[in-house]
C-alpha positions as CSV (number, residue, x, y, z in Angstrom):
1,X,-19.5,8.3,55.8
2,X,-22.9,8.6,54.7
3,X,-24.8,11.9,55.8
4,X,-26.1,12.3,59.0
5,X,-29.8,13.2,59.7
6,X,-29.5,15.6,62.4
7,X,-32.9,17.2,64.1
8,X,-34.8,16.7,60.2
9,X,-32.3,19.0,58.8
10,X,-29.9,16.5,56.7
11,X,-27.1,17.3,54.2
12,X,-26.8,18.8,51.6
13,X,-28.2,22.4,52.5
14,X,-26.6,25.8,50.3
15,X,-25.3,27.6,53.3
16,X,-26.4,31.5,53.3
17,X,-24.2,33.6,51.5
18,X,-23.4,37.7,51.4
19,X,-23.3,40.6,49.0
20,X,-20.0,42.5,48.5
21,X,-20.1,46.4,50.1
22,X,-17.1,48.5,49.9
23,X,-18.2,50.4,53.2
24,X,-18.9,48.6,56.5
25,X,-22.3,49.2,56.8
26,X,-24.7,50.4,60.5
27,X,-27.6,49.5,61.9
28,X,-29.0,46.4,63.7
29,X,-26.1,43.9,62.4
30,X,-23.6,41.9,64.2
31,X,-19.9,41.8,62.6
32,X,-17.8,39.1,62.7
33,X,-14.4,39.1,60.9
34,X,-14.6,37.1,57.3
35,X,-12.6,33.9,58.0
36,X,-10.1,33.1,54.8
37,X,-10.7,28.9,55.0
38,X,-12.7,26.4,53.6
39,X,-16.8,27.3,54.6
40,X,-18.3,24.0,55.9
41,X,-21.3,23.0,57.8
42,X,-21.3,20.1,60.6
43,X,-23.9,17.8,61.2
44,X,-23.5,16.3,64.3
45,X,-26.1,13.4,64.8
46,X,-25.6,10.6,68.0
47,X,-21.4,11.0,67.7
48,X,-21.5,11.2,63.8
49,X,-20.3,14.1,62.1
50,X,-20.7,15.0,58.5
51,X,-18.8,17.8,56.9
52,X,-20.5,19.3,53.8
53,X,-18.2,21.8,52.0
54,X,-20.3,25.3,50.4
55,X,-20.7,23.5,47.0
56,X,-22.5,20.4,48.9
57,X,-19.6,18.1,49.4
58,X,-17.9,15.8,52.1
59,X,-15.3,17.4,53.3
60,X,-15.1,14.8,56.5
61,X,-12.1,12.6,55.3
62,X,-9.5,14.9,55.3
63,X,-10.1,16.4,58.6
64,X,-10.1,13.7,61.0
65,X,-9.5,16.1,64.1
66,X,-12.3,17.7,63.7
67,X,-14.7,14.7,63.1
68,X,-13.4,13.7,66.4
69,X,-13.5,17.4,67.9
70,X,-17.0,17.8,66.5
71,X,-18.6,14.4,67.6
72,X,-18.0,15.7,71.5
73,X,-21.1,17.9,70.6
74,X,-24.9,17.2,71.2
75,X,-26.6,16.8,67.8
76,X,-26.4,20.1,66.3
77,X,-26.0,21.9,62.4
78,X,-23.4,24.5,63.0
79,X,-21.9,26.8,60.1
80,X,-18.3,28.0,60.1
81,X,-15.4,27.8,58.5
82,X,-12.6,25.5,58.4
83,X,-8.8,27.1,58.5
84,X,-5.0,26.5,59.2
85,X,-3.8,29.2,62.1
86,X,0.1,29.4,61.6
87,X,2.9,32.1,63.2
88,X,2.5,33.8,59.8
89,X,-1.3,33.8,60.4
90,X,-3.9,32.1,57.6
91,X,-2.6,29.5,55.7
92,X,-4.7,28.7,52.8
93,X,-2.0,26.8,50.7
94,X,-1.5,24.4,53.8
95,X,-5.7,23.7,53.7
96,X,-5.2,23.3,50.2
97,X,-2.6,20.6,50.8
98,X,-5.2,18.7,53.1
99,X,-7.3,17.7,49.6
100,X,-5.1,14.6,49.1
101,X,-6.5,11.0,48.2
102,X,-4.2,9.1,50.2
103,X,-5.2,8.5,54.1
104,X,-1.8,8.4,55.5
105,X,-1.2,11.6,53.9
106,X,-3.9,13.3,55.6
107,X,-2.8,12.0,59.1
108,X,0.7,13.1,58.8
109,X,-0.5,16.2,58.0
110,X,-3.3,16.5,60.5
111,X,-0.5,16.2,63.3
112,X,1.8,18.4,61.9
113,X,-0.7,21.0,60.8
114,X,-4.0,20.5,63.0
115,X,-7.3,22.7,61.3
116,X,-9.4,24.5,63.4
117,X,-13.1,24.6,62.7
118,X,-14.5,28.3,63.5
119,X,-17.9,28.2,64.4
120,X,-20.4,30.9,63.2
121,X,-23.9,30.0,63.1
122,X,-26.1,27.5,64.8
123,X,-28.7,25.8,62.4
124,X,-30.1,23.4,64.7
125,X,-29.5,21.9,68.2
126,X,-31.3,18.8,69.9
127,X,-34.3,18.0,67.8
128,X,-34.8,21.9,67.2
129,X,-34.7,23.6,63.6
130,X,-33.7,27.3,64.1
131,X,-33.6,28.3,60.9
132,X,-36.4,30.6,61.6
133,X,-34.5,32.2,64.6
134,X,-33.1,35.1,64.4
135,X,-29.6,35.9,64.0
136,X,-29.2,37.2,67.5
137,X,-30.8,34.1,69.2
138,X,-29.0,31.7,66.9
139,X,-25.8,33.6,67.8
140,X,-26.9,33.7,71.9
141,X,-27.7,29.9,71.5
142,X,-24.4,28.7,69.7
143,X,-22.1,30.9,72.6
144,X,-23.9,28.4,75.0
145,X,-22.9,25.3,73.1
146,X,-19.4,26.2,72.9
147,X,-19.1,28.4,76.0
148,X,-16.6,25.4,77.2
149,X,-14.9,24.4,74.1
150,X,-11.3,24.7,72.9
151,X,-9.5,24.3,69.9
152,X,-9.7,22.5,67.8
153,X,-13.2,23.9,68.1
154,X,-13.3,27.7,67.9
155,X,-15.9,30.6,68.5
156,X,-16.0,33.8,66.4
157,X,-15.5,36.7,68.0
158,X,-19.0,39.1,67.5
159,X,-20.1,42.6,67.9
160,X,-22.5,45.4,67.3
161,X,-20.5,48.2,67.4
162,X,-19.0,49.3,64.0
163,X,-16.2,51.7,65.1
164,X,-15.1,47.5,66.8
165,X,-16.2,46.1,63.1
166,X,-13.4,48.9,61.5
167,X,-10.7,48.2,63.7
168,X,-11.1,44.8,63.0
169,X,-11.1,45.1,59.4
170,X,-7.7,46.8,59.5
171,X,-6.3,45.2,62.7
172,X,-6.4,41.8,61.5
173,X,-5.9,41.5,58.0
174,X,-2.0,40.5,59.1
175,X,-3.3,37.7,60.1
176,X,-4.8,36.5,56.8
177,X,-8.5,37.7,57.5
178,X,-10.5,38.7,54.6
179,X,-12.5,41.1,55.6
180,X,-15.7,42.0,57.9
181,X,-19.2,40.1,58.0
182,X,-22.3,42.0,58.7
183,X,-25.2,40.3,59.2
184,X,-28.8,41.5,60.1
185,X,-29.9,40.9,63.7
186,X,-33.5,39.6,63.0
187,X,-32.8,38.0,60.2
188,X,-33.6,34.4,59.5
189,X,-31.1,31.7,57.8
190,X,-31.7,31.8,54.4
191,X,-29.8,28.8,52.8
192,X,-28.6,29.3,49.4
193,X,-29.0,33.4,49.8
194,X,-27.4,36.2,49.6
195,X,-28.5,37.5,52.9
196,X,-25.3,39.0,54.5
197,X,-22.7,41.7,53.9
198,X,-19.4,41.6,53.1
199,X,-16.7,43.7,53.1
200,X,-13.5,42.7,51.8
201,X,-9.8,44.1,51.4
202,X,-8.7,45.4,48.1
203,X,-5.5,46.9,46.6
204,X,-3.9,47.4,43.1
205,X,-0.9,46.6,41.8
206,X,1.1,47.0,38.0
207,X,1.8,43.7,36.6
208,X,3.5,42.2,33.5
209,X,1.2,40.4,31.4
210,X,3.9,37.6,30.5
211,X,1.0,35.3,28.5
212,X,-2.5,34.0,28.4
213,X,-4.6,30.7,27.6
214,X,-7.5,30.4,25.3
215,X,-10.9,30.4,26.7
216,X,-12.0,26.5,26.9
217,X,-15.3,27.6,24.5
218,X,-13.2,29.4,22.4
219,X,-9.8,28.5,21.6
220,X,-7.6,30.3,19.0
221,X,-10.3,33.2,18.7
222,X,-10.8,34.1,23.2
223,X,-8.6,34.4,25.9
224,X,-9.5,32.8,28.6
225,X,-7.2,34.6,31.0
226,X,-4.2,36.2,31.6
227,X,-0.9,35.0,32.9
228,X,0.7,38.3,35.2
229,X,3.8,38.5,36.3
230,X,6.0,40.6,39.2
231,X,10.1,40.9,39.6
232,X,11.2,40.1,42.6
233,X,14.3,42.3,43.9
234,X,16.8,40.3,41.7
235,X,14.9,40.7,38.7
236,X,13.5,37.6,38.3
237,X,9.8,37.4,37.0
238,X,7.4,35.6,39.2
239,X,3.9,33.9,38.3
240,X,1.9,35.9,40.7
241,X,-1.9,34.6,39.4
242,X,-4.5,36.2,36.8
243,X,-7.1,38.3,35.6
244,X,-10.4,35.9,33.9
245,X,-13.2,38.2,34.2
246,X,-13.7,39.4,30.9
247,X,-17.1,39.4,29.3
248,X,-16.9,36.9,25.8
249,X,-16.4,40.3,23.6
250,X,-13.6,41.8,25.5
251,X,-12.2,38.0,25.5
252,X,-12.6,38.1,21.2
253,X,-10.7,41.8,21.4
254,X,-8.4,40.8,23.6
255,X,-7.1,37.6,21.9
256,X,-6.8,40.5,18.7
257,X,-5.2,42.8,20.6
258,X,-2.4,40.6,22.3
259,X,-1.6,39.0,18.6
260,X,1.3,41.1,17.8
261,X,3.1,39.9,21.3
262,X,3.2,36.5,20.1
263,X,5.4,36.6,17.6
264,X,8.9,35.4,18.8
265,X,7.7,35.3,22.4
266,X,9.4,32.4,23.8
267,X,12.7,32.6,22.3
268,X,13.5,35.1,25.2
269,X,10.9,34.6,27.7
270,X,11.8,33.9,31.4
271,X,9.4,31.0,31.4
272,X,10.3,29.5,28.7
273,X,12.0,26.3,30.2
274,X,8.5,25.6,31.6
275,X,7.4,24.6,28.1
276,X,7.3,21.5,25.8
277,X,8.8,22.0,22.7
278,X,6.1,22.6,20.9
279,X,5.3,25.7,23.1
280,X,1.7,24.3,24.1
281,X,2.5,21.5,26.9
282,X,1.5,21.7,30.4
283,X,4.0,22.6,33.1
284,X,5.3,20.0,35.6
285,X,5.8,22.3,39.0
286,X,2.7,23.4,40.6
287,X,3.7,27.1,40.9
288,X,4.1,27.4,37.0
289,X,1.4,29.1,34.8
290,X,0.8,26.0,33.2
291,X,0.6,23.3,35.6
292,X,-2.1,20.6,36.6
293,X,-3.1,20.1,40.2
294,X,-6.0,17.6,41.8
295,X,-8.0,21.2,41.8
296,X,-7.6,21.9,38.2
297,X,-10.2,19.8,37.0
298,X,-10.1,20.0,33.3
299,X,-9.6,23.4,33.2
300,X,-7.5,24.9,30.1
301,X,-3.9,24.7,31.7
302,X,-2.1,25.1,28.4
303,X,-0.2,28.6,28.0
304,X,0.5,31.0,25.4
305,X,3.9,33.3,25.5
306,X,4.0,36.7,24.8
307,X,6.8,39.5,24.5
308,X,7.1,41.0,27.3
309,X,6.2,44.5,26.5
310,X,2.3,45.0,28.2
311,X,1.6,46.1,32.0
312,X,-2.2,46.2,33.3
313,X,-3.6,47.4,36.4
314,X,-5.4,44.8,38.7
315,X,-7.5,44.6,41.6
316,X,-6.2,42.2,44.6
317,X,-8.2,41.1,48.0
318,X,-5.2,39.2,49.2
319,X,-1.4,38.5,48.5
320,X,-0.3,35.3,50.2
321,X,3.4,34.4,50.0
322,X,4.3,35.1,46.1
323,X,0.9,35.0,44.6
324,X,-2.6,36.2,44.5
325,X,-4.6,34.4,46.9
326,X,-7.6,35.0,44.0
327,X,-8.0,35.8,40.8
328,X,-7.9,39.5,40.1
329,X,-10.0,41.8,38.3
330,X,-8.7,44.1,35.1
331,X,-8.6,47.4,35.4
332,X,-6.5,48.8,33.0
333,X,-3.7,49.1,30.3
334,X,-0.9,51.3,31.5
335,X,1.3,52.2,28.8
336,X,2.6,54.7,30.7
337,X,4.4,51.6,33.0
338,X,7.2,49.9,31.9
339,X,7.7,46.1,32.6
340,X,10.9,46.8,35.1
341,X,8.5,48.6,37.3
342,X,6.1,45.5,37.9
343,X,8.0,44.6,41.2
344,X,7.0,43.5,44.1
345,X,7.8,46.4,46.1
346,X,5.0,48.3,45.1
347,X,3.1,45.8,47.4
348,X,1.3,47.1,50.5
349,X,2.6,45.0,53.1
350,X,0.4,44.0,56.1
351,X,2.1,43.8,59.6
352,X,1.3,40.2,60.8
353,X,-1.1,40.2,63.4
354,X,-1.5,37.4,66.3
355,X,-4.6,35.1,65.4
356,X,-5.0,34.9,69.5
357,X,-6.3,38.6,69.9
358,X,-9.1,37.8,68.2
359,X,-10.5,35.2,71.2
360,X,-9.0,37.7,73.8
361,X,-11.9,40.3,73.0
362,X,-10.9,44.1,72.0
């Protein structure tokens, strides 16, 4: 479907965007929990709906409930986010599944696995551009338009108070939330900007660092990233995700300090059935370090081996099922850990929480 030209505001537009805070900040802000799906913006023109994704793509094909949920509405621009509500909470693996080529595919999975799209800002409405407005009005103005609606077409739940804004933050992480939005009351949108505040979850954990793969500008002499690893309570090591952000010096260092643990790696390594035999192939199952995926792009996927005999620390937003919803960030060596330690016990583990308190009010 072509874009849809809705009030003079057409597709694509950069939806606004926040700065990360480690506190929960006060003043004249409204919260709203931070949604852990796919950020999309509807343009709803004459019963046409376009869904733009946040780097300026369709999204509409693979969610035909909501083009039909969405085309219900008067011609409006709303901004929201697109998610999979489960009995476990979030599920951001089954959205992922959604991104498949083949139609019938997407149908099948549409019934079995319906998406919600959670509405949380109103860009325009009926041949009016509010991107002027302020947040409060835009806010007051979208409650209207949905005041009747149901799922698959969804509100999110607001406030001013913060003490509400903190509870939430901790109340509702269970069910796969990622955090707390806070953004300023008289604000305008400001597409492309970093004009809100987030404020996300974060935790640490010990992992193995079982191997790595070679920075795609500099292979042989950069890593690119590293592979970690966690035991489950068999003893069985798990690929649980990485750690990329390294500046290109530490990347250099690195790829000399990790040398050593190269030598004889795979002969004993847990993972080494997950490699060709001439240790630099590409996996064949998804959840391996090594393996292609219709998200991969042509990103490096090829994997180095190393002895396992190095733990680092790492910062984590999110653990979902056996991995790292995102990449995490390096912290440290601990030579003071041994491998057996890296298990998943040491896991903070959030009580689920149901997804239906948050459109019951506090």
């Amino acid at each position: 479907m072509q874009p849809v030209d809705t009030s003079h505001l057409a597709p694509p537009i950069a939806p606004m965007l926040a700065t990360l805070s480690h506190t929960i900040p006060e003043g004249d802000l409204l919260y709203e929990p931070k949604w852990d799906g796919f950020r999309a913006l509807a343009f709803v023109a004459g019963g046409e709906v376009y869904l733009q994704s946040r780097d300026e793509k369709p999204l509409a094909r693979y969610f035909p409930e909501l083009v039909a949920a969405l085309g219900t509405l008067p011609d409006a621009v709303l901004d929201g986010e697109i998610v999979i509500a489960t009995e476990r909470g979030l599920d951001f693996e089954c959205l992922q599944l959604r991104l498949h080529p083949a139609a019938s595919r997407i149908d099948k999975l549409a019934r079995e696995t319906p998406a919600a799209f959670v509405a949380f800002d109103l860009l325009a409405l009926g041949g009016e551009v509010l991107l002027s407005r302020p947040q409060s009005e835009r806010r007051a103005r979208l409650e209207a338009l949905l005041a009747d609606r149901r799922p698959p077409l969804l509100l999110t739940p607001v406030t001013r108070d913060p003490a509400l804004a903190r509870d939430w933050f901790v109340r509702f992480e269970g069910a796969g939330l990622d955090g707390v939005i806070a953004k300023p009351a008289a604000a305008p949108y400001r597409p492309g900007e970093r004009a809100m505040i987030k404020v996300k979850h974060t935790r640490t954990a010990d992992c193995v660092v079982a191997g790595f793969r070679w920075h795609k500008n500099g292979r042989g002499t950069h890593v690119g990233s590293l592979l970690l690893g966690l035991h489950d309570a068999d003893g069985a090591l798990h690929q649980v995700g990485v750690a990329a952000s390294f500046t290109m010096a530490r990347r250099q260092a690195l790829a000399v300090e990790l040398e050593p643990l190269r030598a004889g790696a795979l002969a004993l390594h847990p993972w080494r059935h997950w490699v060709d035999p001439d240790g630099r192939g590409e996996v064949p199952d998804g959840g391996l370090p090594g393996a292609k995926s219709r998200w991969s792009g042509d990103r490096e996927l090829r994997w180095e081996p190393l002895r396992l005999e190095r733990v680092c620390e790492v910062r984590y937003d999110h653990l979902q099922g056996r991995r790292f919803r995102h990449a995490t960030h390096f912290l440290r060596w601990r030579q003071d850990k041994s491998p057996a330690e890296c298990t998943f016990a040491q896991l903070e583990v959030v009580a689920p929480a149901e997804l239906a308190r948050l459109f019951s009010g506090p």
